[in-house]
C-alpha positions in Angstrom: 164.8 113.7 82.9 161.6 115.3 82.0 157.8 115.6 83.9 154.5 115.7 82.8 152.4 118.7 83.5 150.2 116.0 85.1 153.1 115.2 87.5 153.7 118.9 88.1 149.8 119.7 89.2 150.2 116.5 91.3 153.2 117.6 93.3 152.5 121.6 93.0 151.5 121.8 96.8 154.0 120.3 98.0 156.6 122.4 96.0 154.9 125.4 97.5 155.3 123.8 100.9 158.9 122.9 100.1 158.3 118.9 101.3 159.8 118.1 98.0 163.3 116.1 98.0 165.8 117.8 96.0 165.7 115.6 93.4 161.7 115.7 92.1 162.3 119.8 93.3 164.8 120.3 90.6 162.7 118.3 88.3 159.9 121.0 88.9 162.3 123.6 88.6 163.6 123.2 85.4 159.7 122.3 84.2 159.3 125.6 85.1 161.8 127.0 83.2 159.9 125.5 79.9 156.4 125.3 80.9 154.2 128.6 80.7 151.4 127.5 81.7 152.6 125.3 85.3 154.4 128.4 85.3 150.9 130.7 85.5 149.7 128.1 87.8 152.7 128.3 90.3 152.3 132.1 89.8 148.6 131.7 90.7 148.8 129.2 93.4 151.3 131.7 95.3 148.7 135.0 95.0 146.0 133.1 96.5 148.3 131.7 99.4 149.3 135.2 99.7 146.0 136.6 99.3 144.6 134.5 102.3 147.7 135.3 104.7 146.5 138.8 104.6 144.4 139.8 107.4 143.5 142.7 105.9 141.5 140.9 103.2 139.1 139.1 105.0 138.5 141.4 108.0 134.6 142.7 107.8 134.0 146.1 108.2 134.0 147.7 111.7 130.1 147.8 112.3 129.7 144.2 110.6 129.3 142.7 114.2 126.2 145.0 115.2 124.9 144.7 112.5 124.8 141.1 112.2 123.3 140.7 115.7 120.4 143.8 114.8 119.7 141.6 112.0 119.2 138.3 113.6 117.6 139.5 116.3 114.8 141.4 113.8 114.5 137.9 111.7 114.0 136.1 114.7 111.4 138.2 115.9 109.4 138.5 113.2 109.5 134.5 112.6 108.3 134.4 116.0 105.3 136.3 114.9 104.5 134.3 111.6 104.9 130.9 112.8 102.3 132.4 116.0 100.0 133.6 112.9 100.4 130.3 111.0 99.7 128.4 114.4 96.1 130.8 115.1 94.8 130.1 111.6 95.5 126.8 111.5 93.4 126.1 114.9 90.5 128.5 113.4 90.4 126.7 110.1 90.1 123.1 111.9 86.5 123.8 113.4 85.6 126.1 110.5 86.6 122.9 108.4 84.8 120.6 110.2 81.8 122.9 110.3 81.4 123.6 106.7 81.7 119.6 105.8 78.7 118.9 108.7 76.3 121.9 106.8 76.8 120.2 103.4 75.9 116.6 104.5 72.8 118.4 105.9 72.0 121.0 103.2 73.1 119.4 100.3 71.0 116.3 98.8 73.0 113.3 99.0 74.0 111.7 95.6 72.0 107.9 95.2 74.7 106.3 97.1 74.9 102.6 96.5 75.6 100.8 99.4 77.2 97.1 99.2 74.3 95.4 100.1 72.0 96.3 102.2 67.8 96.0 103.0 66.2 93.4 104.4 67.5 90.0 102.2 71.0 91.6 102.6 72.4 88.7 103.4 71.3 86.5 100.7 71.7 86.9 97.0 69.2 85.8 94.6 69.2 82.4 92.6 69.5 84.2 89.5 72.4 86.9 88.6 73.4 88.9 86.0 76.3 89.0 83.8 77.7 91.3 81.1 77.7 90.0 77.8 79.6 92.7 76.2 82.9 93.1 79.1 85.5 90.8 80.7 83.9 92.1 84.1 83.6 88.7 85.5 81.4 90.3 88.0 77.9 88.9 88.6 75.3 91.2 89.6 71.9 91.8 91.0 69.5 92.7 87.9 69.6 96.5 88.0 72.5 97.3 89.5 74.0 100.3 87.7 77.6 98.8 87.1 76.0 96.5 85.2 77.3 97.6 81.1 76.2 95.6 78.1 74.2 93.3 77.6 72.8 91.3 80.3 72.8 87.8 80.3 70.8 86.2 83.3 72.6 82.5 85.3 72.0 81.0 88.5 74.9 81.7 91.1 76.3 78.6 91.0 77.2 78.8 87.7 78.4 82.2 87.5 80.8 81.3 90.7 81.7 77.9 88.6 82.9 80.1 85.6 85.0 82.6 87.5 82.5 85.7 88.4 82.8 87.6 91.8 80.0 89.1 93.2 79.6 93.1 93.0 80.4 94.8 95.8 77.5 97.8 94.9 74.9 95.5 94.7 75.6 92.3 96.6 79.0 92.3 98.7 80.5 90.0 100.6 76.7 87.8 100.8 76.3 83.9 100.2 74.1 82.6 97.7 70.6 81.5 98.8 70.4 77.9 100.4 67.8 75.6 98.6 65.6 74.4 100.9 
């Protein structure tokens, strides 16, 4: 009765272990006997068993204890000291932060920032609007606003809501359209 290497590499550890029955041990016996290479492997498996029985092998050096500890004790020291570093220049570079965005409001000339809407008719929007000819925008605008591209092409805001345009929100916002009247 023959077995596959498969079989062999399956059941090697318990063949080391000796939990085989007689019967499949045989079997791996005389598999042995014909396979070189489950053979090597056997051979193998066995050195490293042996290999980690050995106390010898795996026993650190006399002074490996100390100087494990010095070690540790020097990392955790010095990580100690950067995370105290990290935590100081963090907390000066808030207020220095802070301080150098204040100046630059105050020094620096603000760029013409346009505002959704605002003056003294901010809450109503002309009769007339504007629409771009030349773009799929569907935004209406107030004549002059700068987001205004292509040609213009003047309606009244009833008629640029009735066709599907949405106020600006640069030049006229969230506003209702002048009442008649």
């Amino acid at each position: 009765m023959g077995i596959s290497c498969q079989e062999v590499w399956r059941d090697i550890s318990d063949y080391i272990d000796e939990e085989l029955d007689p019967v499949q041990r045989l079997a791996l016996d005389q598999h042995f006997a014909e396979c070189r290479h489950c053979t090597a492997l056997l051979d193998g498996m066995r050195n490293v068993i042996t290999l980690y029985r050995d106390e010898r092998v795996l026993a650190p050096p006399a002074d490996f204890h100390e100087r494990l500890y010095q070690r540790l004790g020097e990392k955790r020291n010095h990580s100690r000291r950067s995370f105290l570093v990290w935590t100081l220049t963090a907390a000066a570079a808030v207020p220095v932060g802070l301080a150098l965005f204040s100046a630059a409001r105050l020094i620096v000339p603000g760029r013409d920032r346009q505002r959704p809407a605002s003056g003294p008719d901010a809450h109503q929007v002309p009769e007339t609007v504007a629409i771009s000819q030349d773009q799929d925008d569907k935004l209406y605008h107030v004549a002059g606003c700068s987001r205004l591209h292509g040609n213009p092409k003047f309606l009244r805001v009833e008629e640029a809501i009735r066709k599907g345009y949405t106020p600006c929100v640069y030049c006229i916002g969230k506003l209702q359209p002048k009442k008649n009247g």
